[in-house]
C-alpha positions in Angstrom: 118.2 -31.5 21.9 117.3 -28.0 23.4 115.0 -28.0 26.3 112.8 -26.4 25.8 89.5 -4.7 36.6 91.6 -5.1 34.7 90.7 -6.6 31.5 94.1 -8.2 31.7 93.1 -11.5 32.2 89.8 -11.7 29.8 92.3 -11.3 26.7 93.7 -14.6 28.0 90.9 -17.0 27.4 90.7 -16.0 23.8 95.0 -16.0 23.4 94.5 -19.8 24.7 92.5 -20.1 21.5 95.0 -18.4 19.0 97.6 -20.9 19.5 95.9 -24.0 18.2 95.6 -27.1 15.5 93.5 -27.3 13.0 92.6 -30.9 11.3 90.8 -29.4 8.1 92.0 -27.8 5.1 95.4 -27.1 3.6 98.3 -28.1 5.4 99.2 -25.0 8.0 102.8 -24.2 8.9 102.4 -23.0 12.5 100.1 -25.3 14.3 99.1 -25.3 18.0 96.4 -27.1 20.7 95.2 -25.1 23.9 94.2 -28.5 25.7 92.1 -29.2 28.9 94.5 -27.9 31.2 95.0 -24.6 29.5 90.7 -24.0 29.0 90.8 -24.6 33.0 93.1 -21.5 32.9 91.5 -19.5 30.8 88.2 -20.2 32.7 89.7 -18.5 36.1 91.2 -15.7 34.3 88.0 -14.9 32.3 85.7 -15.7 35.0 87.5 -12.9 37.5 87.0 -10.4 34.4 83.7 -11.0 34.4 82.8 -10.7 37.9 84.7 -7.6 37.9 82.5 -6.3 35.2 79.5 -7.9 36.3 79.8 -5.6 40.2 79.9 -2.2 38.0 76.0 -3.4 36.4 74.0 -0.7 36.4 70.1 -1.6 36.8 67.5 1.0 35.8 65.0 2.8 38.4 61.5 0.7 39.2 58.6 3.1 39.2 55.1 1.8 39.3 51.7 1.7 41.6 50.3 -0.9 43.5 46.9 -1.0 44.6 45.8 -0.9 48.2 42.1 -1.7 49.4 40.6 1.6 51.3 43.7 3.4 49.9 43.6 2.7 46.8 46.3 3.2 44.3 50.1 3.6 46.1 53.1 5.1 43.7 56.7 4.0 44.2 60.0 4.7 42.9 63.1 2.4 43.3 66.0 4.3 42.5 70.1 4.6 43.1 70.4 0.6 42.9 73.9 -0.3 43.1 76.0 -3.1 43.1 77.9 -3.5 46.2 79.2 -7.1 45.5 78.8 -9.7 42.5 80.3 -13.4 43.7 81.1 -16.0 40.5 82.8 -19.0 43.5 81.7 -22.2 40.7 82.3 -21.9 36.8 83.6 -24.7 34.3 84.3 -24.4 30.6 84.6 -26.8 28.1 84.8 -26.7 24.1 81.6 -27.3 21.9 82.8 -28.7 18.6 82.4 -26.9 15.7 81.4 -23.7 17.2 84.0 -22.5 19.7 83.5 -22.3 23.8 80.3 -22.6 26.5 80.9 -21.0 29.8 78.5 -22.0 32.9 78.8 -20.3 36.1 76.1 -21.5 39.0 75.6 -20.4 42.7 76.4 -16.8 41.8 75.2 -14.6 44.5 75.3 -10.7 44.4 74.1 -7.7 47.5 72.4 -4.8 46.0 71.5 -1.3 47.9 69.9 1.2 46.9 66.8 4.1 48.0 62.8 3.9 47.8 59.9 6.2 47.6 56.2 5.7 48.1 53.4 8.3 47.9 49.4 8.4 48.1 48.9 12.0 46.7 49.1 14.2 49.9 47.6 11.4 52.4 51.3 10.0 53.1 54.4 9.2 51.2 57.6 7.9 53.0 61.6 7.2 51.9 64.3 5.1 53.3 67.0 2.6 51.7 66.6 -0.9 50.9 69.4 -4.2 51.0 68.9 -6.6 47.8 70.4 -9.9 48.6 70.5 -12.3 45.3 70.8 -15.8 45.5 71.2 -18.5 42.9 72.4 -16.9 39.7 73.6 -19.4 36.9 75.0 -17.7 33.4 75.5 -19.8 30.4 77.5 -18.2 27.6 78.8 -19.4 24.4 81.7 -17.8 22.9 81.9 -18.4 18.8 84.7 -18.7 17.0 85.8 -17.7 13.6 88.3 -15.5 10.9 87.8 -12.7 9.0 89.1 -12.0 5.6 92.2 -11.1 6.6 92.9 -14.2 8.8 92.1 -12.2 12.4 90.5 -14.6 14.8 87.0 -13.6 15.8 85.0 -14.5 18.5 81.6 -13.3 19.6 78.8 -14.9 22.2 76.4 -16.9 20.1 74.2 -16.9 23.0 73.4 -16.0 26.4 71.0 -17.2 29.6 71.1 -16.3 32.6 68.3 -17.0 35.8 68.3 -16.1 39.2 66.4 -18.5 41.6 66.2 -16.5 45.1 65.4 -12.4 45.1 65.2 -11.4 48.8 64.7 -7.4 49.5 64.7 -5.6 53.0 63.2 -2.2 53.0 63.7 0.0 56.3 61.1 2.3 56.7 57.7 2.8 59.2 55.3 1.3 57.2 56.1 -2.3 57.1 53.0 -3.5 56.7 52.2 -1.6 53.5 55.8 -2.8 52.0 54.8 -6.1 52.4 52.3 -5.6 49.8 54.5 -4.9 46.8 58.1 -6.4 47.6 57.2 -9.7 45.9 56.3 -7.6 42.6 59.6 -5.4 43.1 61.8 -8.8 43.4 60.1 -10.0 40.1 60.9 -7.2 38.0 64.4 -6.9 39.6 65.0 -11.0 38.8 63.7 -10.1 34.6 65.6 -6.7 34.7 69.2 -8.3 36.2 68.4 -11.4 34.3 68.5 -9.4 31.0 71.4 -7.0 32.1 73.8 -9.7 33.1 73.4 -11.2 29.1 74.2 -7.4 28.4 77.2 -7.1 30.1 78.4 -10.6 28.8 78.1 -9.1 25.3 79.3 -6.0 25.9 82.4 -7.3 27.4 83.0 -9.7 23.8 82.2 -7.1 22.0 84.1 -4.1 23.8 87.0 -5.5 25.6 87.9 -8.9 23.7 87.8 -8.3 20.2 90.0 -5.1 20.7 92.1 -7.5 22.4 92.2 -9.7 19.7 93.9 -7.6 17.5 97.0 -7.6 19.0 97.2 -10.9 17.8 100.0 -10.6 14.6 98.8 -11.8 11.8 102.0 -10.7 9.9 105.2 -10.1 12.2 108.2 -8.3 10.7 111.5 -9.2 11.0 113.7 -6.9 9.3 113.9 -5.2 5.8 113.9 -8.9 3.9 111.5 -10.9 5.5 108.5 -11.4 7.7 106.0 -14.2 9.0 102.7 -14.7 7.9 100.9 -15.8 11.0 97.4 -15.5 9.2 94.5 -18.4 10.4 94.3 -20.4 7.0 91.0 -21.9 8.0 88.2 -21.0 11.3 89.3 -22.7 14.8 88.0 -26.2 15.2 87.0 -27.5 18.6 86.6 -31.2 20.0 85.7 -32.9 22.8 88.3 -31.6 24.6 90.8 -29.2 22.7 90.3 -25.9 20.7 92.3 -26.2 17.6 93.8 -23.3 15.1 95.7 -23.3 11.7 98.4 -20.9 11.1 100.3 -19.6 7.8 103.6 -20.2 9.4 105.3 -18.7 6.2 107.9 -16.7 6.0 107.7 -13.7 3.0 109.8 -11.2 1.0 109.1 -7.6 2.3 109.8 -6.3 -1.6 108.1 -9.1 -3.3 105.9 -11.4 -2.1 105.7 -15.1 -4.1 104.4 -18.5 -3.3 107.0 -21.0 -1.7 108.0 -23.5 -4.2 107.4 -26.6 -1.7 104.2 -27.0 -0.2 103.4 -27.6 4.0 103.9 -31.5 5.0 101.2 -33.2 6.5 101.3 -33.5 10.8 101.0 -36.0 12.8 99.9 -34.1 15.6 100.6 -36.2 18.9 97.9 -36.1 21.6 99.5 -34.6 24.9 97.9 -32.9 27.9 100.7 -32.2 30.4 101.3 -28.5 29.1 97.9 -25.7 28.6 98.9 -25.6 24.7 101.3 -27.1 22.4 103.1 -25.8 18.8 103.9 -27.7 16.0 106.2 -25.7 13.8 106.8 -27.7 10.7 109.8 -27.9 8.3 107.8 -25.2 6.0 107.7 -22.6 8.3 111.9 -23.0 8.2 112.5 -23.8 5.1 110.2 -20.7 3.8 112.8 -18.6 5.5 115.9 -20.1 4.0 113.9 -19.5 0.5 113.4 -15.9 1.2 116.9 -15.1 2.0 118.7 -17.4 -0.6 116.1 -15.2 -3.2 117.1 -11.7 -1.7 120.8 -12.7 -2.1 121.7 -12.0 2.0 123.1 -15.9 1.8 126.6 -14.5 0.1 129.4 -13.5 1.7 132.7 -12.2 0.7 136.1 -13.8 2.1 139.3 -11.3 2.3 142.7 -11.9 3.8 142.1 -8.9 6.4 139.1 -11.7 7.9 141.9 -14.5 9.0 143.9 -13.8 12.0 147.5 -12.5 11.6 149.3 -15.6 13.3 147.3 -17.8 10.8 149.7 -19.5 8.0 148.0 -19.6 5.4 147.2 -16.2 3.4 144.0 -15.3 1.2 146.8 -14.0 -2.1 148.4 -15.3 -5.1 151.9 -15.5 -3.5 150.2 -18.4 -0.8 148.4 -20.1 -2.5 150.9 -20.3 -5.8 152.9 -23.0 -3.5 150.3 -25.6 -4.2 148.7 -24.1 -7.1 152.1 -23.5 -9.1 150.0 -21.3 -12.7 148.2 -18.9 -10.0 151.5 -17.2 -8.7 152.6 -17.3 -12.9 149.4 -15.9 -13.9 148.5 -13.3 -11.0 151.5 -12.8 -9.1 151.7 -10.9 -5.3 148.2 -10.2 -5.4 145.1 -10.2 -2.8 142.5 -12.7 -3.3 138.8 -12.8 -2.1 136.4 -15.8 -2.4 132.8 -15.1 -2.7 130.7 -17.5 -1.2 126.9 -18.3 -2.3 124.9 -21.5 -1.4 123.8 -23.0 -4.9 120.1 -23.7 -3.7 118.1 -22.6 -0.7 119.5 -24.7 2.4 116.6 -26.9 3.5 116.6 -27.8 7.7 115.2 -31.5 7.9 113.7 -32.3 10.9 113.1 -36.0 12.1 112.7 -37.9 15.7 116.5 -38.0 16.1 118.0 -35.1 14.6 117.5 -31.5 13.1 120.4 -31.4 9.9 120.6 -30.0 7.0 123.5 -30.4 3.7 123.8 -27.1 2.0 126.1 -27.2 -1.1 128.1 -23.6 -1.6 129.8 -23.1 -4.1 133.1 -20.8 -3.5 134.4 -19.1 -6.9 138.1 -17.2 -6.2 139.3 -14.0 -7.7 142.5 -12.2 -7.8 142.2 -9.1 -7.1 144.2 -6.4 -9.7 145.8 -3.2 -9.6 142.9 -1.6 -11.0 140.5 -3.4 -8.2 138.8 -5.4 -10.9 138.4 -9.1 -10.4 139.8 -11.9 -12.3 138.1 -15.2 -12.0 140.4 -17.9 -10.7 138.7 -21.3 -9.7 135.3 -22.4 -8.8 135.0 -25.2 -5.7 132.0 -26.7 -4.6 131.7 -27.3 -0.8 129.3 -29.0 0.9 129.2 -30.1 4.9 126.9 -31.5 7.0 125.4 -29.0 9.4 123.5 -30.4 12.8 120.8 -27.5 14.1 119.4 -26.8 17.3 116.0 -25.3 17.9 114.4 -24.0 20.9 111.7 -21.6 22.1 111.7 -18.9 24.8 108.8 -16.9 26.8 107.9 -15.2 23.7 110.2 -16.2 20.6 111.9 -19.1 18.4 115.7 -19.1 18.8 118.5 -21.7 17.0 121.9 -22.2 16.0 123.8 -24.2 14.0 127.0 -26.5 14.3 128.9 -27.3 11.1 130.5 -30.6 10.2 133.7 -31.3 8.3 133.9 -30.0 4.7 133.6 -31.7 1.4 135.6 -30.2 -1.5 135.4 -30.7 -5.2 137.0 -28.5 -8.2 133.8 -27.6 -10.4 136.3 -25.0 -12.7 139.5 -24.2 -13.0 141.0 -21.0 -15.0 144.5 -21.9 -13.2 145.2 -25.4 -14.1 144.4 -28.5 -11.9 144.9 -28.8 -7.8 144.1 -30.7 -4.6 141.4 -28.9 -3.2 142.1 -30.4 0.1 144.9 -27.5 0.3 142.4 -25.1 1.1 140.6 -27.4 3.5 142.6 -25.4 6.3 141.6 -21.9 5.0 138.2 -22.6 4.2 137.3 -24.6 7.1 138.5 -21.5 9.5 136.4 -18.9 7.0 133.3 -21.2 7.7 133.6 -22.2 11.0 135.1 -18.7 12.9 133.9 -16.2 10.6 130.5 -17.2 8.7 129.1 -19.3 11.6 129.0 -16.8 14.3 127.8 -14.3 11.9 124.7 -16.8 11.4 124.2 -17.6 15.1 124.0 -14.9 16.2 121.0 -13.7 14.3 119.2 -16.8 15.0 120.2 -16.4 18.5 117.8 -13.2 18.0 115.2 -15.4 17.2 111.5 -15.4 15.6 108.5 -13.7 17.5 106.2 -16.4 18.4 102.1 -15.3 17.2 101.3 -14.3 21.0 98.6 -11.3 22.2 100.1 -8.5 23.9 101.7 -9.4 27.3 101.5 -13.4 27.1 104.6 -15.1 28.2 105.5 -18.6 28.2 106.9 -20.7 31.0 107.7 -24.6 31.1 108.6 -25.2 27.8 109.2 -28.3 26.5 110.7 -29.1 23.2 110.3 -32.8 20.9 110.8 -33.2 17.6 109.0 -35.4 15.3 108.6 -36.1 11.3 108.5 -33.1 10.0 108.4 -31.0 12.4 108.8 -29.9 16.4 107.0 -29.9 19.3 106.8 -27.1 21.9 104.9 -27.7 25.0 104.4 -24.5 27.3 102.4 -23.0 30.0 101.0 -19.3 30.1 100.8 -16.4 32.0 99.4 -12.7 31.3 101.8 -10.2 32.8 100.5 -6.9 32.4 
């Protein structure tokens, strides 16, 4: 078997939520789990985002008065306050089932500056600058998620808290005694204000920076001019205890003319693992959708011609050949070219269980002679059939496979030349199949399938497993900007 700020890293925590299971519904294709592991990674990526965005906070000017006894009412204006650092050092994550994720950070500090004004009409006024130390801060945020109508995930924070225990100013200046006075009332409003702006700034990132993001996710990928994937959520994530779980389409689709599959998605049974951040299951369906879209678009025939075997090789695709063992063909058609056309009779469907990956296609190979004129002139009709052994396996960013075929079954379904072994063309069909067809087909699944990632994921560690019905990747994640 085959082995398997930047606002880089915020797209991450919600990509470790595209590539999930879901447990309701119809049967998906293209299921996945983000598990414990991967949430952990999500949580450090997201949380350096967010203290990234939370140091550029801006925090509005404080004007006000305080009264004074013999002076009576003092003005002051705060104004300038910046950010100069914003510290997240403890944060955890974890899922809350049926509504998406809840991020707490705690001990959060954060160092403020900024310049201050005070006046009494024309008695005094004085100016200076003023250090803001905050101490304390805790953020809760829950992050929902959803679909659209078009099968998009969605997320967006279903709420918000944030409190700060510890507001400590130092104002320079000549009149300390008189700042003494209204610093605790400055420190309130600046705990409310920050409070407020920090559930802002959560929001605005969600709403600004991740749900752009989001849409990078494909929800249809296209392979070439016959086919594509429909990577489309089928039903809203579901979360547990300790996984966030998604349901994908995982169909492939004609590009001309798009038609339900005629077999529907087997059921999963999903094992539980936890040594990877996320696992796939990729079921028979999302295969065997495939193989029904190019059987139906007609890319599954080929054409055999004496010009494809190699000079040195006995046996010759013509009439003269072949009339040694099939004595009416030379009678009827003599010294002519032949060419088989080959065409599976049905869709090829991969089965996939704990031990293997296989699959039987029957072909069936009709021979023509080919006349003066060019026209053809139906010969014989053989079915073929062989078993096939595949191979599966996954890369940082797509599905890959080839095949391996087995020895060949003959049978005469028709004849238009009298009777004949079959097994004499065992040689010459055996080498059309295995050194002409074969390579043809490996190498575009050596091309692969593009895996439903967001821009600039990539997958390391892969594992690879299969089960009933379907296969198992395993991976670990990395943005790579």
């Amino acid at each position: 078997m085959p082995e398997g700020s930047s606002p880089s890293r915020l797209p991450l925590l919600t990509w470790l939520c595209c590539l999930a299971l879901c447990s309701e519904g119809a049967n998906p294709g293209f299921v996945g789990r983000i598990t414990e592991k991967g949430l952990d990674y999500a949580r450090q990526e997201g949380v350096a985002v967010l203290q990234q965005e939370l140091a550029k906070l801006k925090l509005p000017d404080f004007s006000g008065s305080f009264h004074v006894k013999v002076l009576g009412n003092v003005d002051y204006n705060f104004y300038g306050l910046n950010i100069g650092t914003f510290q997240l050092p403890s944060s955890s994550i974890a899922p809350l089932p049926g509504v998406g994720l809840k991020v707490s950070i705690t001990n959060a500090v954060a160092a403020l500056t900024g310049q201050w004004r005070v006046k009494k009409r024309r008695w005094f006024s004085d100016h200076g600058s003023f250090d803001l130390k905050v101490e304390g801060i805790s953020i809760s945020v829950g992050l929902k998620l959803g679909t659209d109508g078009t099968g998009r995930l969605t997320a967006a924070t279903s709420d918000c808290g944030a409190h700060i225990s510890d507001v400590n100013i130092h104002i320079s200046g000549r009149l300390g005694w008189l700042y003494n006075l209204f610093h605790r009332s400055i420190e309130s409003g600046l705990r409310k204000t920050m409070e407020a702006k920090i559930c802002e700034t959560v929001t605005s990132a969600v709403s600004s920076k991740l749900m752009p993001f989001l849409q990078t996710l494909p929800v249809t990928a296209k392979i070439d001019n016959i086919a594509g994937i429909d990577y489309s959520l089928t039903s809203p994530p579901v979360t547990t205890n300790n996984s966030v779980d998604l349901a994908l389409q995982g169909e492939f689709f004609s590009m001309t003319h798009r038609s339900p599959a005629p077999f529907p998605p087997p059921a999963l049974s999903f094992p539980v693992d936890h040594d990877r951040m996320l696992y796939f299951g990729v079921s028979t369906y999302f295969f065997n959708t495939a193989s029904n879209v190019y059987f139906n678009a007609g890319v599954m025939t080929f054409d055999i011609t004496d010009s494809m075997i190699p000079k040195e090789f006995k046996l010759r695709l013509n009439t003269t050949t072949l009339g040694a063992f099939i004595p009416q063909l030379e009678k009827m058609f003599p010294n002519m070219l032949m060419v088989l056309k080959v065409s599976p009779s049905s869709a090829p469907l991969l089965r996939i269980a704990p031990e293997s990956l296989s699959l039987t296609p029957v072909v069936n190979v009709q021979a023509f002679a080919i006349l003066p004129n060019s026209s053809l002139a139906p010969l014989f009709v053989i079915e073929a059939r062989a078993p096939v052994s595949a191979k599966v396996g996954v890369n940082s960013t797509r599905i890959v496979g080839s095949l391996k075929l087995g020895r060949l079954q003959l049978s005469l379904k028709h004849s238009d030349v009298g009777p004949f072994s079959v097994q004499l063309l065992q040689a010459i069909l055996g080498y059309s199949a295995s050194s002409i067809l074969l390579p043809q087909i490996n190498a575009w699944l050596a091309e692969g399938f593009p895996l439903p990632l967001l821009d600039h994921v990539e997958l390391y560690s892969l594992i690879l497993q299969p089960y009933q019905d379907f296969l198992l990747f395993g991976a670990d994640a990395q943005y790579k900007p």
